[in-house]
C-alpha positions as CSV (number, residue, x, y, z in Angstrom):
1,X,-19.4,-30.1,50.5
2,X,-17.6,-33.1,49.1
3,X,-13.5,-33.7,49.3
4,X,-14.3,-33.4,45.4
5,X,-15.9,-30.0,45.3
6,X,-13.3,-29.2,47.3
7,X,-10.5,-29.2,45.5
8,X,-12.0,-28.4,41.7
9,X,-14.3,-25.4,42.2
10,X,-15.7,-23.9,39.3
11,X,-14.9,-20.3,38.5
12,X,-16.8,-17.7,40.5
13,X,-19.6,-15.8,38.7
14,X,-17.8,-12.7,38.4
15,X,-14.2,-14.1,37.1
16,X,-16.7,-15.4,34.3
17,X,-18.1,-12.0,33.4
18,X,-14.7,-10.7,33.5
19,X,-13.3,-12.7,31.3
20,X,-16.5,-12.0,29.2
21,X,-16.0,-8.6,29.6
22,X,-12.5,-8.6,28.4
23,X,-13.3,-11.2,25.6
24,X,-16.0,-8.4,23.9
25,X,-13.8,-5.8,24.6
26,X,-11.3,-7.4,22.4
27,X,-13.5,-8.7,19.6
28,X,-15.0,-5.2,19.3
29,X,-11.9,-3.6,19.1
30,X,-10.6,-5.5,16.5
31,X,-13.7,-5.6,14.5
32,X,-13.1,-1.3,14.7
33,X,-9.9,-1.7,13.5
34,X,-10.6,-3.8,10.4
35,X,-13.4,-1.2,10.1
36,X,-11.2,1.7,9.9
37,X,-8.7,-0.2,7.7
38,X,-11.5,-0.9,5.3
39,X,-13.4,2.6,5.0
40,X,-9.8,4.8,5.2
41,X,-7.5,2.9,3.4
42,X,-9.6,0.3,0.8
43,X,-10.4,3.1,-1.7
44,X,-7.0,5.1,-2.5
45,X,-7.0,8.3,-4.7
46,X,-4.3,7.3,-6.4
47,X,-2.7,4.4,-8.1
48,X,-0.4,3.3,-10.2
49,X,0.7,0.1,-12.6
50,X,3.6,0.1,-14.9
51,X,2.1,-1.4,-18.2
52,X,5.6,-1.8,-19.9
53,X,8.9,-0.7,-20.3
54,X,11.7,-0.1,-23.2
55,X,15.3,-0.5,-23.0
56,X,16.2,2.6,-25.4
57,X,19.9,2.5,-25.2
58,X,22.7,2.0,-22.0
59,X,21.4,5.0,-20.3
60,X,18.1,5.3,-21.0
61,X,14.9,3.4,-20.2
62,X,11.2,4.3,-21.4
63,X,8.2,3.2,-18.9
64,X,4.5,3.0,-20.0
65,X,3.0,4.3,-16.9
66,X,-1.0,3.6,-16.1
67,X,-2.3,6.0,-13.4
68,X,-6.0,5.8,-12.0
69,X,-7.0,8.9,-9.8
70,X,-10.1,9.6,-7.7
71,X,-11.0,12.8,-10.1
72,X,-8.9,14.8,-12.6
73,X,-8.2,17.4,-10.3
74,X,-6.6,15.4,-7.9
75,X,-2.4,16.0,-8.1
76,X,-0.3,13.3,-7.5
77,X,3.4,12.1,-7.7
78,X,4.7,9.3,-8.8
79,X,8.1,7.2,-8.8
80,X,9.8,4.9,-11.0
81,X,13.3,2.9,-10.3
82,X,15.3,1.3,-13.0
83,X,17.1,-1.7,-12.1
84,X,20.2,-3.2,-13.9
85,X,20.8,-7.3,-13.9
86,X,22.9,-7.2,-10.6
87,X,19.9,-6.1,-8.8
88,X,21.3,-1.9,-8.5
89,X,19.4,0.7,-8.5
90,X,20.6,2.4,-11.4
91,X,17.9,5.4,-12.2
92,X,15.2,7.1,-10.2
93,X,13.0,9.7,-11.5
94,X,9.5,11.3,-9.9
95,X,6.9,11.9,-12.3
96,X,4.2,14.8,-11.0
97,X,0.4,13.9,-12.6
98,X,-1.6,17.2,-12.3
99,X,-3.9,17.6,-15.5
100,X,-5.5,15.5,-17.4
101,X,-8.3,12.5,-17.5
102,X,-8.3,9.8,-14.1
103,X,-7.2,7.3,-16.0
104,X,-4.1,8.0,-18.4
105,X,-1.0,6.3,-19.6
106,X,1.7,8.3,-19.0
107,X,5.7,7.9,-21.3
108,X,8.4,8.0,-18.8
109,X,12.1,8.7,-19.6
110,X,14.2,7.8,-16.4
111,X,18.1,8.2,-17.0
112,X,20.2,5.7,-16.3
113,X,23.8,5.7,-14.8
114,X,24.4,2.0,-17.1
115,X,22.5,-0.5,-18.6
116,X,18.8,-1.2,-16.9
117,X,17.0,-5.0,-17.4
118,X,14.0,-3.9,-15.4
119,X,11.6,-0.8,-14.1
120,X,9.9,-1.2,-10.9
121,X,6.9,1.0,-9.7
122,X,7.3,2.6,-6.3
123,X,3.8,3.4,-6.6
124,X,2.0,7.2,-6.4
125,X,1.3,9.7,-3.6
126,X,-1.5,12.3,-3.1
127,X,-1.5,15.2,-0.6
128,X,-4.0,13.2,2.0
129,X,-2.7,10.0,0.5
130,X,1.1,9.3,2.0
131,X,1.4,6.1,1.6
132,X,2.6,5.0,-2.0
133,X,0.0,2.6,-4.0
């Protein structure tokens, strides 16, 4: 052996198939994670879009809610916030969807404690669906 092989060895054969190891053992587990991500939570029962929304007076705002569900027999809750210019939260109100077609517009009244400039969509919530969308 050389003064040369000496001192820069190559890695042993079994430090390589560890690290090989390790490296499929990490790929795979991330390709089963963006798996899971995909099949559980890519196709919600539920969701939600405000379409518009109508200033009615100081303490009262009207939202045009679109709701899209799985089937019509699936229940769902939804929420609504209005906002006033100085970025408050000034009304809140939860809006239950159990009958009617999957896709509907529903006409929200949320009360407000003053004068609202915007609504914003917390989004909508099914019983094996916790996560708002």
């Amino acid at each position: 052996m050389t003064d040369l092989q000496e001192r820069y060895r190559t890695p042993r054969a079994t430090t390589r198939v560890v690290a090989l190891v390790l490296i499929v053992a990490l790929v795979g587990s991330g390709v089963s994670f963006l798996a899971w991500a995909v099949l559980f939570h890519g196709d919600p029962k539920v969701t939600s879009e405000v379409a518009t929304w109508d200033i009615r007076d100081d303490h009262l705002v009207v939202a045009f809610l679109a709701v899209s569900r799985e089937s019509q027999f699936t229940e769902a809750s939804c929420r609504l916030r209005a906002i006033a210019a100085d970025h408050t939260v000034v009304g809140e109100v939860t809006v239950p969807v159990t009958d009617g077609p999957e896709q509907q517009s529903l006409e929200v009244e949320i009360r407000t404690e003053r004068t609202a400039t915007t609504v914003e969509n917390l989004g909508c919530t099914a019983p094996d669906q916790p996560r708002p969308r």
